[in-house]
C-alpha positions as CSV (number, residue, x, y, z in Angstrom):
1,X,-38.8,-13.9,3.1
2,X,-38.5,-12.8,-0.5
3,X,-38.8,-16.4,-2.5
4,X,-41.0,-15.6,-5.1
5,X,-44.1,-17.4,-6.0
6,X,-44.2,-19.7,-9.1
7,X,-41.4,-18.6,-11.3
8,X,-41.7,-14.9,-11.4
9,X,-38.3,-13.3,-10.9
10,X,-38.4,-10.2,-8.3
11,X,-38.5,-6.9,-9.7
12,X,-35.4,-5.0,-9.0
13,X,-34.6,-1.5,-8.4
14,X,-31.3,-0.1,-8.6
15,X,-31.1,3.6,-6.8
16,X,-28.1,5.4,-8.2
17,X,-27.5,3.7,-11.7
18,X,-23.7,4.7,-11.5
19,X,-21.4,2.3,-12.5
20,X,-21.9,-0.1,-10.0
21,X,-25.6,-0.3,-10.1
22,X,-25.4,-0.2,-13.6
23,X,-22.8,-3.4,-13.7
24,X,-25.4,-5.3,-10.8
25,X,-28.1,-4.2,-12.2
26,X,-26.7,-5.3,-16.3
27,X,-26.1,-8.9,-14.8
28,X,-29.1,-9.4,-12.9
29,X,-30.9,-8.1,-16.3
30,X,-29.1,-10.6,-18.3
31,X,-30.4,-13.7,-16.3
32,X,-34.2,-11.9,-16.7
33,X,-34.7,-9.9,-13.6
34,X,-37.0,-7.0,-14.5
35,X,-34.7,-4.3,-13.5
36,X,-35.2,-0.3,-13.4
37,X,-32.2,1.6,-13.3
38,X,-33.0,5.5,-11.7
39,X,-29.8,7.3,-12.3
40,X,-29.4,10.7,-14.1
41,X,-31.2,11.8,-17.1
42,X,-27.7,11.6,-19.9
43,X,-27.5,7.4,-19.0
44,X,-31.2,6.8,-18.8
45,X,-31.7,8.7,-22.1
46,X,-29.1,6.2,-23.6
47,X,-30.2,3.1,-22.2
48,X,-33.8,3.8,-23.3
49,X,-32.5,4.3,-26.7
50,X,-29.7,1.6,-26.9
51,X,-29.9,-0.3,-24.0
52,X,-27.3,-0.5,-21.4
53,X,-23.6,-1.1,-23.1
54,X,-21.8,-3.6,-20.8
55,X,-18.0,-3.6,-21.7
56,X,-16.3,-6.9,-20.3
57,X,-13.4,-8.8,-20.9
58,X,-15.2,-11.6,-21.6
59,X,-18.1,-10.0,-23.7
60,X,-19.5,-6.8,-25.0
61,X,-22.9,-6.4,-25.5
62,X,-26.0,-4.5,-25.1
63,X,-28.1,-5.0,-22.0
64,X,-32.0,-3.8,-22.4
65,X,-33.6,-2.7,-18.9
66,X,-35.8,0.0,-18.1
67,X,-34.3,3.3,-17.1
68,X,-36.3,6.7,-15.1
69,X,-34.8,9.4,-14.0
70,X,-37.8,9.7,-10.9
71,X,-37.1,8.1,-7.5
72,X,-40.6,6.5,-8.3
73,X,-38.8,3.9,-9.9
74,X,-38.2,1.8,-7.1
75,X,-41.8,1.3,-6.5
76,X,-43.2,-2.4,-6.2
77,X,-39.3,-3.4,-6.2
78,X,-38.7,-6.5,-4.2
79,X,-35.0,-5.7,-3.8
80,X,-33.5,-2.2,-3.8
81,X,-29.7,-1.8,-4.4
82,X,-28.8,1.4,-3.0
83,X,-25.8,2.6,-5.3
84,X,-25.7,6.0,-4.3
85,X,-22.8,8.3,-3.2
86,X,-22.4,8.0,0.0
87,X,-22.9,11.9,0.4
88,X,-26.4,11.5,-0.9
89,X,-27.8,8.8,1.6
90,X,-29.6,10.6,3.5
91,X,-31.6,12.6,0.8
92,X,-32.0,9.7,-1.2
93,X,-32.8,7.6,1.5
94,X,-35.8,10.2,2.0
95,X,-36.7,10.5,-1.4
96,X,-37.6,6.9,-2.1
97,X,-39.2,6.7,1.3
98,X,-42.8,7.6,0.0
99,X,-42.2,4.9,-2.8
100,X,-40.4,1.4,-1.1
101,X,-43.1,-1.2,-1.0
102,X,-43.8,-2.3,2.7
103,X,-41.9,-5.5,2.3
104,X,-38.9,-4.2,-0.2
105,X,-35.1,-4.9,1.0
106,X,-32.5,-2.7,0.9
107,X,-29.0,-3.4,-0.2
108,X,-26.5,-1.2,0.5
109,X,-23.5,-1.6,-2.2
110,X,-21.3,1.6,-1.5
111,X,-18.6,3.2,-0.1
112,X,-17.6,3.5,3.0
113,X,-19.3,1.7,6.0
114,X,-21.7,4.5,7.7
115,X,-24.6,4.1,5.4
116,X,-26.3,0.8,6.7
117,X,-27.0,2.4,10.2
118,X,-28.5,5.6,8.8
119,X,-30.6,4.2,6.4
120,X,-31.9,1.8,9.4
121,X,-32.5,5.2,11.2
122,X,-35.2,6.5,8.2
123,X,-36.8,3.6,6.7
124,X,-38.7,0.8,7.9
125,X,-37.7,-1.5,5.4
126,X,-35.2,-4.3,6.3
127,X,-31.5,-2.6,5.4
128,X,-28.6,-5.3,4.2
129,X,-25.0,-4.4,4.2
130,X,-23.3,-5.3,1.1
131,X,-19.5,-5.3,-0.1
132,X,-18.5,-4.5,-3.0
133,X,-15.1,-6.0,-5.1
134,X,-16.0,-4.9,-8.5
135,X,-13.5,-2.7,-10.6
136,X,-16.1,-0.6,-13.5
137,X,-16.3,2.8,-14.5
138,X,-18.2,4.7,-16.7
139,X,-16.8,5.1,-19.8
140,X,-19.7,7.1,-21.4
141,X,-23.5,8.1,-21.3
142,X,-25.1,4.3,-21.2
143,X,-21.6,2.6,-21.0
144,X,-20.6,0.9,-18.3
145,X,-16.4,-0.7,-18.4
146,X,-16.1,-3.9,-16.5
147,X,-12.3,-3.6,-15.5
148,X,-11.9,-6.7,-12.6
149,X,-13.9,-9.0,-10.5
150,X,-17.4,-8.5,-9.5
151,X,-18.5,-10.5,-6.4
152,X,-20.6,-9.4,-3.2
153,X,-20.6,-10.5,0.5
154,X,-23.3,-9.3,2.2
155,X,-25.2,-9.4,5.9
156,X,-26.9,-12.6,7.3
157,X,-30.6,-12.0,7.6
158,X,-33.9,-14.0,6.9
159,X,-33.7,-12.6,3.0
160,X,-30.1,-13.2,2.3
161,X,-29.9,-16.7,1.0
162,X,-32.3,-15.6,-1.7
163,X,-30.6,-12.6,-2.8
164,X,-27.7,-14.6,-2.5
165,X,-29.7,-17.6,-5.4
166,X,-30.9,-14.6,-7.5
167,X,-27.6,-13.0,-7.5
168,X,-25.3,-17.0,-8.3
169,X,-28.2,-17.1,-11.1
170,X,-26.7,-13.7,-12.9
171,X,-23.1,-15.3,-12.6
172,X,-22.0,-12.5,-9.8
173,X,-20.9,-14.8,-6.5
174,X,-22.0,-14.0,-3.2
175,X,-21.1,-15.1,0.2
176,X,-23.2,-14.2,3.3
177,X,-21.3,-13.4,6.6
178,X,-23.0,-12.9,9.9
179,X,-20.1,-10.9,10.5
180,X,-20.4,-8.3,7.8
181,X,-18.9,-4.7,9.5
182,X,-15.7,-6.7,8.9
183,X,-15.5,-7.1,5.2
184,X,-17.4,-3.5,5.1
185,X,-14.5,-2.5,6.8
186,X,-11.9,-4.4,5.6
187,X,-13.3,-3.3,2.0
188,X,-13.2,0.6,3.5
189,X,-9.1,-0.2,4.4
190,X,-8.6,-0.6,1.1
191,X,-10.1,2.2,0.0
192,X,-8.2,4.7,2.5
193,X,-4.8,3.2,0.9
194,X,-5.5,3.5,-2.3
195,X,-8.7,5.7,-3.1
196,X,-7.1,9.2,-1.8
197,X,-3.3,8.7,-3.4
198,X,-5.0,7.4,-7.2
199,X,-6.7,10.6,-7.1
200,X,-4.4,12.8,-5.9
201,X,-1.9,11.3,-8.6
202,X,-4.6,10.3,-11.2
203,X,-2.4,7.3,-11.5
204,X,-4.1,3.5,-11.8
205,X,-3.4,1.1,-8.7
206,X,-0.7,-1.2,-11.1
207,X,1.7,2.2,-12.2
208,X,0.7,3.9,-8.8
209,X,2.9,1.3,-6.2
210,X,5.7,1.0,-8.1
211,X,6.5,4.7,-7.2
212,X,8.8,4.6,-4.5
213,X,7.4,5.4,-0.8
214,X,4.3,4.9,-1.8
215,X,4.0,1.3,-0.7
216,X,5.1,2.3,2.9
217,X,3.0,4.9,3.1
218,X,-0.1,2.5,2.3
219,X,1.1,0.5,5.0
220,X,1.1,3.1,7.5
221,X,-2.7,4.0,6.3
222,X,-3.9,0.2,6.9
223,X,-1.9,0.6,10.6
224,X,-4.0,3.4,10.6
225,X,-7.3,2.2,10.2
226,X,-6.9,-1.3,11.7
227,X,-6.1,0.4,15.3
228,X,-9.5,2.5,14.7
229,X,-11.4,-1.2,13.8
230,X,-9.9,-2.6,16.9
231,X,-11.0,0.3,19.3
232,X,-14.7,0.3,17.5
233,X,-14.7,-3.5,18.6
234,X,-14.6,-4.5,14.7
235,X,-13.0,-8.1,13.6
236,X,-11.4,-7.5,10.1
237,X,-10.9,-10.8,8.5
238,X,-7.4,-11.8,7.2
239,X,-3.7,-9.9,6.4
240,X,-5.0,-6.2,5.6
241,X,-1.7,-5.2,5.0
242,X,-1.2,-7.9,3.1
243,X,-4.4,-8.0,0.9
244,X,-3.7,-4.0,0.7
245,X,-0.2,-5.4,-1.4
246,X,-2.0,-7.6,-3.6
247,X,-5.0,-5.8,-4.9
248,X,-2.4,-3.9,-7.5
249,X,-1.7,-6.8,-9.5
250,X,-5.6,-7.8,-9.6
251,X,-6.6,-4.7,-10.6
252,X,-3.9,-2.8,-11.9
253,X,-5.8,-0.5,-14.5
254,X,-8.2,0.9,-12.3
255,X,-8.5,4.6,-11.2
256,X,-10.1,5.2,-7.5
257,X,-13.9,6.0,-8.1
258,X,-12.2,9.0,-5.8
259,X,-9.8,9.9,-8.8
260,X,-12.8,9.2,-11.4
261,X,-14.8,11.6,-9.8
262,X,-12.1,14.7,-9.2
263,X,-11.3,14.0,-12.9
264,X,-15.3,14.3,-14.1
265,X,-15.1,17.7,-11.6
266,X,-17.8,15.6,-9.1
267,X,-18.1,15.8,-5.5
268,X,-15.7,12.7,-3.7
269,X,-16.4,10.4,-0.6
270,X,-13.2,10.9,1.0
271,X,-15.4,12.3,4.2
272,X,-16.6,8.8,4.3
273,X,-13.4,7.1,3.7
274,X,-10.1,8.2,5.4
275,X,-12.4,11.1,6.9
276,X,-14.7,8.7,8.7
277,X,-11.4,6.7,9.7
278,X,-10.0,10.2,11.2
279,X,-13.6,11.5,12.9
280,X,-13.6,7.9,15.1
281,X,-10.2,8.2,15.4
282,X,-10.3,11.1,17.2
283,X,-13.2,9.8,19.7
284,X,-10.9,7.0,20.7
285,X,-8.0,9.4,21.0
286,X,-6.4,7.3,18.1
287,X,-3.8,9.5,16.0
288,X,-4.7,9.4,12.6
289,X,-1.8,11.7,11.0
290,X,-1.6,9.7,7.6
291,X,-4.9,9.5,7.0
292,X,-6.2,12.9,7.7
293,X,-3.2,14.3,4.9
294,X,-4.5,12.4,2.5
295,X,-8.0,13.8,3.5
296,X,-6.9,16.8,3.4
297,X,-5.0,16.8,-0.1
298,X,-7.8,15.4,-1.9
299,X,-9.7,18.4,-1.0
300,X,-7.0,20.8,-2.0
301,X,-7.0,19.0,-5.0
302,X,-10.8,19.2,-5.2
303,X,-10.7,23.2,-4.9
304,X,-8.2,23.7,-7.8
């Protein structure tokens, strides 16, 4: 178990200080946490000098938190958040290896719904799935922009309800589910419908569905990917299609962190997103046609 002794708050670690590690990792720094953010050297040489800006609508303000640029970082951390791209999980699942204290937890808050398993497959250290519904960006070095929400749900095990009390005192809500692969991939549903077609049309989610056809052709992508979660004997909680037509209005000035990162020139997920959907599509003999254009555009788009 992870309850700490006397009062001492954990020591958290955040691997990947992008702009969701750096929005967790802000809040839990707020309420006191010691946190170390290990993200590249342009936003720790910010926050070292000015703290971390955190941009929401409620308040603006400078967060101070300890920032490296070595993997070192997450040694003696109690808790872990793994905030990486999905692409780098395996080599930075390796390079903190040497460094993890013994007892640390790992939890995963990323893209995508592969990671979990192959982190369980190089470390020894317990490995939590988490879902993420936060809308934040970057919007410079040592800025992070809050857009929308900014809750968890994450996997049942003997450490949970404490992350879950360290993470309700920072003001972020958290639900545990024993049944987390379906959020994970109800959460990676939403990203195949909207992830690929922001980027492709650097558009936000609010201006993007009012564009006729597009609305249809996110339904056909959650059709899709639901008959993939059925044949891989995953329960996705509640109307996908549904929830899929709502999350515009909740969050209708965000671009895709897929779009965000063609627009920076970075490398995307979209293997791990409407790829992954179209790789275990094909095991199960599952046609995937939607799905695998949009994979394939936002790589055309990628070359250009």
């Amino acid at each position: 178990m992870l309850s700490s002794e006397s009062n001492t708050l954990p020591h958290v670690a955040v691997m990947g200080a992008g702009s969701v590690g750096c929005f967790f990792g802000a809040m839990l720094a707020r309420a006191g946490f010691p946190v170390t953010l290990i993200g590249r050297p342009v936003h720790v040489d910010a926050v070292k000098q000015h703290g971390l800006l955190l941009e929401t609508k409620k308040f603006t303000e400078h967060v101070a938190m300890k920032a490296v640029t070595d993997v070192a970082g997450v040694k003696d951390a109690r808790l872990v958040l793994f905030c990486v791209k999905s692409t780098d999980s395996e080599s930075a699942a390796r390079e903190i290896a040497p460094y993890l204290a013994p007892d640390a937890v790992i939890l995963t808050l990323q893209n995508g719904a592969e990671s979990p398993e192959l982190l369980r497959q190089i470390l020894p250290q317990r490995v939590i799935p988490a879902v993420v519904y936060v809308a934040t960006e970057m919007a410079g070095p040592g800025h992070v922009k809050h857009h929308g929400r900014g809750e968890l749900v994450i996997g049942n095990a003997p450490e949970s309800t404490d992350i879950q009390h360290w993470f309700e005192a920072a003001g972020v809500p958290v639900e545990v589910s024993p049944n987390v692969m379906g959020p994970l991939w109800a959460k990676l549903i939403i990203n195949c419908a909207y992830n690929a077609l922001s980027a492709i049309a650097q558009k936000m989610y609010g201006e993007m569905v009012q564009v006729d056809g597009i609305p249809a052709l996110m339904e056909t992508v959650v059709t899709e990917c639901l008959a993939v979660a059925r044949a891989e004997g995953i329960e996705v909680p509640g109307d996908m299609h549904e929830t899929v037509r709502n999350l515009a209005s909740t969050m209708a000035t965000q671009y895709s962190s897929t779009a965000q990162d063609l627009a920076r020139g970075k490398k995307t997920e979209i293997d791990y997103l409407n790829g992954y959907v179209c790789r275990l599509g094909k095991q199960h003999g599952i046609p995937t046609p939607v799905n695998q254009t949009l994979l394939t555009l936002v790589k055309l788009v990628a070359k250009n």
